[in-house]
N, C-alpha and C positions, 0 to 999 in steps of 0.2 A: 282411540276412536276408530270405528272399525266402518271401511269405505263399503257400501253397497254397491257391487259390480254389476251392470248383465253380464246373463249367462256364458255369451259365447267370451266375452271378455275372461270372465273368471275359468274357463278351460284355458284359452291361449297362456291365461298365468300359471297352470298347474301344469300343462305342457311346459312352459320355461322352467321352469323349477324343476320339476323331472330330469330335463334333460343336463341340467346342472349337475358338477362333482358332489362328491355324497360333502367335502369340506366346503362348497360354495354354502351348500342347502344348509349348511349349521350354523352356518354365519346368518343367514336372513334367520335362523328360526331362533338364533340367539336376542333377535331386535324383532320380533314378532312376524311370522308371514302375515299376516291382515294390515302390518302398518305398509310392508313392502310393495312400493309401486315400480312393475317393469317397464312400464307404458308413460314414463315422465317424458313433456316436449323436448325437445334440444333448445339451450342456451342460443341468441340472433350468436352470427359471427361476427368479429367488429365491423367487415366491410358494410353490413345491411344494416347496422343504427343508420338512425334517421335524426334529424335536426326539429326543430319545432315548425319548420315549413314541411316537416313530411320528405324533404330530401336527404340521399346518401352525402357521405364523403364526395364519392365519386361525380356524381350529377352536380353537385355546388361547383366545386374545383373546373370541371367542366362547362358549367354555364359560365362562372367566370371566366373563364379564358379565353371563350369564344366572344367574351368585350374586350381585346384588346388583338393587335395587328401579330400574326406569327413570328413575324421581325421582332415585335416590340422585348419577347421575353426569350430566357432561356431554359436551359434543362433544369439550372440551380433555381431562376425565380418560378416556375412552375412546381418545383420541390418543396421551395417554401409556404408557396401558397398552398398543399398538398397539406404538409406536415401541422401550419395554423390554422386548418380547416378541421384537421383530426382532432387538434388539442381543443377548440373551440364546444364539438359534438360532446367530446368528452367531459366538459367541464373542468379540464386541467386550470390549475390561476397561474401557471407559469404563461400557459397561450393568452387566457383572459387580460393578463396585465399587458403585455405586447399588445393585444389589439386596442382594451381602451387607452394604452398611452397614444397609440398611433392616431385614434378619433382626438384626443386631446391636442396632440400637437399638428394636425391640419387644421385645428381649429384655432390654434395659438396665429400657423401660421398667414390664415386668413384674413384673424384679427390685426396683425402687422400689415397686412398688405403686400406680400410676400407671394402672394397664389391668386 
């Protein structure tokens, strides 16, 4: 399927190709030049995913931290909260199950009487 460029788009890509080794340019025209797009966005970087609130890594980990006293934590509990916050974005079930077991047993341990 062949993509309709404007104009000035369709120069910058025959300038790129141009300026390509004569072995680049036979590789794209081995997989067709009209499928070849130079102009593809960049991939986010993991930093910039975002959560279903629309926040980073970093901003979550951050809000959170700034609810608890600087005494209260250290470099390792700010790492973990770092590291469960990433696996979370991600959809890892290794972080998934640490957290819902964590919601499960503050709930165990409210139901005792314990909290």
């Amino acid at each position: 399927m062949k993509k309709i460029l404007p104009e000035e788009e369709e120069k910058r890509k025959k300038a790129i190709f141009e300026s390509m080794s004569p072995r680049r340019q036979k590789h794209i025209l081995k997989k067709g030049y009209e499928n070849w797009e130079p102009f593809q966005e960049p991939k986010d970087p993991i930093d910039i995913r975002k959560d279903k609130s629309k926040r980073t890594t970093q901003s979550l980990v951050r809000e959170f931290l700034q609810t608890k006293n600087f005494e209260e934590y250290s470099n390792a509990y700010g790492r973990g909260v770092f590291e469960l916050c990433l696996g979370l974005i991600n959809n890892d079930d290794r972080y998934r199950g640490m957290y819902e077991f964590s919601v499960w047993y503050r709930e165990l341990l409210k139901r005792e009487g314990h909290e």
